[in-house]
C-alpha positions, 0 to 999 in steps of 0.5 A, spaced: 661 857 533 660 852 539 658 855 546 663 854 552 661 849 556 658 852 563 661 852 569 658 847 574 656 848 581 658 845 587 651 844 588 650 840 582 647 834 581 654 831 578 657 833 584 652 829 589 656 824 590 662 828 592 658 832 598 655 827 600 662 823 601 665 829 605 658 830 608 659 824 611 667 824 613 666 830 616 660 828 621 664 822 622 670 826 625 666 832 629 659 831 631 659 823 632 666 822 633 666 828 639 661 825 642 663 818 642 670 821 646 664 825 651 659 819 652 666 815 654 669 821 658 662 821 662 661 814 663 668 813 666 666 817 672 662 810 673 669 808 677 668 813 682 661 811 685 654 811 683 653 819 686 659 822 681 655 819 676 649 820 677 651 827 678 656 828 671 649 825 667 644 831 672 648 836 669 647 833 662 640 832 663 640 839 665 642 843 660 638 847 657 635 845 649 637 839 651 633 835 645 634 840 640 642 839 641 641 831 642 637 831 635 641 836 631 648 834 634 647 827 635 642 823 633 640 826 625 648 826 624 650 819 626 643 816 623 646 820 616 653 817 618 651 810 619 645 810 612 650 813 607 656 809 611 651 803 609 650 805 601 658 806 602 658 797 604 654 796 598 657 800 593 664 798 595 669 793 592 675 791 597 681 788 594 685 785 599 685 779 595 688 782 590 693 787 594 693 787 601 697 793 602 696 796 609 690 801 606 687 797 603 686 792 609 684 799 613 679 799 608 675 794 609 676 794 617 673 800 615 667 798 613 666 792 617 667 795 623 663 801 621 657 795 620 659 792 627 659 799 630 652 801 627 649 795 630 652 796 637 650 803 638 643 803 635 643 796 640 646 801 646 641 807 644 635 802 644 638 799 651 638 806 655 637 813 651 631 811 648 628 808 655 629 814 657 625 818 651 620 813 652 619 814 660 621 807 662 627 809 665 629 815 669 638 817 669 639 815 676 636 808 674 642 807 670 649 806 674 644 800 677 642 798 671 649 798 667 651 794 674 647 788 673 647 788 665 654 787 665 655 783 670 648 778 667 651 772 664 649 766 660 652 759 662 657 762 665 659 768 659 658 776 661 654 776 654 653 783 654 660 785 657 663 781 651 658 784 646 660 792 649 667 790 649 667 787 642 663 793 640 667 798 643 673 795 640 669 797 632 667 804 635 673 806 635 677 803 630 672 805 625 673 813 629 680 813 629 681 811 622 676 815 620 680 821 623 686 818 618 681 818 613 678 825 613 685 828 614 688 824 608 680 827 604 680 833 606 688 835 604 690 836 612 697 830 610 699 831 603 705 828 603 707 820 606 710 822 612 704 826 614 701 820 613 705 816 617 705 820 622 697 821 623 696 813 623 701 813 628 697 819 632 691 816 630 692 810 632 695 811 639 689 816 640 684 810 638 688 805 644 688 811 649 680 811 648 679 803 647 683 803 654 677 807 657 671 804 655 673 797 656 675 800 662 668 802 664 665 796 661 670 792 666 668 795 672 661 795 671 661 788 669 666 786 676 666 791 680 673 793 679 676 797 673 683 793 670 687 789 674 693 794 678 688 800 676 687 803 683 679 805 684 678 812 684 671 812 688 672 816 695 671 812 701 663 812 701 661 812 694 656 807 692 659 802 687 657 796 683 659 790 688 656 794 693 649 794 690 650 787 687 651 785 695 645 789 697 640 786 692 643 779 693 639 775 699 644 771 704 643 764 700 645 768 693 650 771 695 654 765 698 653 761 691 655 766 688 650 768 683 648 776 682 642 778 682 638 779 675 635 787 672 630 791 676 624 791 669 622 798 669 
């Protein structure tokens, strides 16, 4: 008589690979993905003045068990996403050679924006959070910082306004597809018209947010936001043309040249 094959767990080692994919699709969509639209709403106060600003990163700073939520609901769940999205690269084998159907090129810009994205905000992290963490630089330091870093240039090129933009640009591509992704996984669009419709959602919604943190990164790097966008700053607010201005001598000033980052 043979025995009946036991029923595996969910927990069971055969199934880790399935866990650790949804694991890693849902943390992508909650934690980090909300995270990336508060992280741009916040910054997009920068248009109106260094002190609403400074005001909206005060309340940030403020909140209580600050740490134990920048930890556990930032830095471990993005550090999981962006290791396991690494595993998911190397593992992968994209076939848009073969088929290049839409999806599968979707796949692939998926991964590759999701190495880009990696790189970019372990870049922006380093550049600010963890100077923050390491004592070398307080909040209201960094609307005069992020002023003269965007609008630094090598040869003439805003080098790191372009790597911003081209980093935005990954970050959000990667979070909204991967918003079509997590509700195509998670059974959320069943059907192909569901599908379409959330590609369209999706993607409408990942313009929406790229517009606002190019945005930001425009007016950080020229003092002003898009071109025929008026400025929301109120009459008085110190802004980034007017702190360029300030830090620039006369003779500076007339040659055009902006005045380089305060070290810290």
């Amino acid at each position: 008589m043979s025995e009946a094959t036991p029923a595996r767990s969910l927990f069971h080692k055969s199934r880790r690979s399935f866990l650790l994919r949804k694991l890693h699709s849902l943390t992508g969509a909650l934690p980090v993905g909300g995270f990336l639209l508060f992280h741009f709403w916040t910054n997009a106060k920068a248009l109106q003045g260094q002190e609403r600003f400074d005001a909206a990163v005060s309340e940030i700073s403020h909140m209580p068990y600050l740490p134990v939520l920048e930890i556990g609901l930032v830095v471990l769940p993005l550090a999981f996403h962006a290791l396991y999205g690494v595993k998911l690269v190397l593992e992968g084998k994209p076939n848009v050679g073969s088929y290049t159907f839409s999806r599968n090129w979707m796949y692939t810009m998926q991964r590759v924006t999701g190495v880009l994205a990696f790189a970019f905000i372990g870049f922006h992290l380093w550049q600010y959070w963890a100077q923050k963490w390491l004592g070398r630089m307080a909040p209201e330091e960094f609307y005069p910082r992020l002023c003269a870093d965007m609008a630094s240039t090598v040869g003439g090129v805003p080098v790191i306004a372009l790597v911003y933009i081209f980093g935005i640009a990954a970050s959000v591509f990667h979070f909204a597809n991967g918003l079509w992704g997590f509700c195509f996984s998670w059974g959320v669009t069943v059907s192909r018209r569901a599908q379409r419709m959330a590609a369209v959602v999706f993607g409408a919604l990942g313009l929406l947010v790229f517009v606002l943190g190019a945005n930001t990164v425009i007016y950080f790097a020229t003092g002003a936001p898009f071109p025929g966008t008026p400025s929301p700053a109120a009459e008085g607010a110190r802004t980034c043309a007017e702190i360029a201005s300030a830090a620039a001598g006369p003779g500076r000033a007339a040659a055009g040249e902006l005045p380089a980052p305060a070290s810290h």
